[in-house]
N, C-alpha and C positions, 0 to 999 in steps of 0.2 A: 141620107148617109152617103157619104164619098166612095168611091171605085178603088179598091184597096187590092195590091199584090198577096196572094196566099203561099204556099208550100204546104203539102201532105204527102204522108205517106199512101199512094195511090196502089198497091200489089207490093205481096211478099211472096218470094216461091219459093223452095228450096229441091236443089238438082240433086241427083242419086250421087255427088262428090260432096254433097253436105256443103256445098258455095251456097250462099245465101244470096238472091238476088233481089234488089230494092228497085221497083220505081215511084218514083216521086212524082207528083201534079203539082206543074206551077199554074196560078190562074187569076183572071183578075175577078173579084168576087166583093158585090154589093147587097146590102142587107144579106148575108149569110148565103146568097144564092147565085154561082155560078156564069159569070154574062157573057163567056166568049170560051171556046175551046181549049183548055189546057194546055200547054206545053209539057214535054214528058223530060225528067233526066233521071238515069241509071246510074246505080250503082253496085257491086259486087261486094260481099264482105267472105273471102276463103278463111278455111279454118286456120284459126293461128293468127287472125288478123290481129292489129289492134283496132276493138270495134269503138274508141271512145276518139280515136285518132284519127279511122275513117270518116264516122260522123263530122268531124273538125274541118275534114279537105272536103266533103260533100257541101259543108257551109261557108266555106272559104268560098267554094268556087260558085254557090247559089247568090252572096252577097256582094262579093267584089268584080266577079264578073258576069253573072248573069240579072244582076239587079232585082234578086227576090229574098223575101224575108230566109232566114235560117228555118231548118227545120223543127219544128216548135219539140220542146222536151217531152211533150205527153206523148209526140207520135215517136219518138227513141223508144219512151218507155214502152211503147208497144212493140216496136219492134226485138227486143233485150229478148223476152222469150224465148224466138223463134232463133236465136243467137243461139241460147245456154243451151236447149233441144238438141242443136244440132251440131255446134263445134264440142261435142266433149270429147276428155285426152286421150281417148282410142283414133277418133276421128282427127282429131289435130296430127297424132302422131301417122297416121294412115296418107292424111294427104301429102306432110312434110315427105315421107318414105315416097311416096309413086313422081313427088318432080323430083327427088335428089337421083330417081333412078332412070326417071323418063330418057332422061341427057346422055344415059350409056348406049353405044349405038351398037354394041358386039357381043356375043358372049364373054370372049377371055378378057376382056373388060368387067363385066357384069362377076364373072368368076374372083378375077384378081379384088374388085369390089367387097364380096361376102368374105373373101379370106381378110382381107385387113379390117373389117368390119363383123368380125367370128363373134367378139364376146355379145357386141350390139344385137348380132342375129341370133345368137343363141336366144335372148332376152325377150325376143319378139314373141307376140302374141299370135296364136294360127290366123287371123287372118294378113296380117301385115307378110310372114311367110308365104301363106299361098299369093299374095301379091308376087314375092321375087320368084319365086317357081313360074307365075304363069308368064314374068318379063322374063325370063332364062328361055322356057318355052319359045316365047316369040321370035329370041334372037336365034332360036337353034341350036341352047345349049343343052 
């Protein structure tokens, strides 16, 4: 049998930001078994991705410019899990909240923020709250 390029999904983690991180093993691989040291490519999927979108630019970029097969559908479907687990819309909405605020670098910024943003923060859930409390805190407000 001939020396055939692979791709797998090689490690799933997921960080206390609920980011999902992928790495992939590319490898050349004869009768089923492994003949030379993998290449590694990463990926990130944060919450809120589009994860059918990502997979698309993960295989754009394994096909056309690294010269290895697409990431085969069984290994998605493994991964989809560890997706639905972890982005749900507490957590999409949590990490959207911590970069729209990350960007504010003051208090009366962060202040002037919650006021034009009253009915949104009303609405919030305690922890998305203790999020802008503890960013208020930091700025010194």
């Amino acid at each position: 049998m001939a020396i055939e390029k692979a791709t797998w999904i090689d490690q799933i983690e997921i960080t206390r930001d609920r980011v999902v991180q992928v790495r992939f093993g590319l490898g050349l691989v004869e009768n089923g078994n492994l003949v030379a040291d993998p290449k590694w490519h990463r990926t990130i999927f944060e919450p809120g991705v589009d994860a059918d979108g990502q997979v698309a630019a993960v295989n754009e970029s394994l096909t056309k410019h690294l010269g290895y097969p697409a990431v085969p559908a069984d290994e998605v479907d493994r991964l989809r899990p560890y997706l639905q687990i972890s982005h749900t819309p507490e957590f999409v909405a949590l990490f959207a909240l911590r970069r729209e605020i990350s960007n504010i670098t003051d208090a009366a910024s962060l202040a002037a923020w919650q006021t034009e943003s009253a009915a949104r923060v009303a609405r919030m859930p305690p922890r998305q709250k203790a999020l802008l409390d503890r960013r208020m805190a930091e700025l010194g407000g």
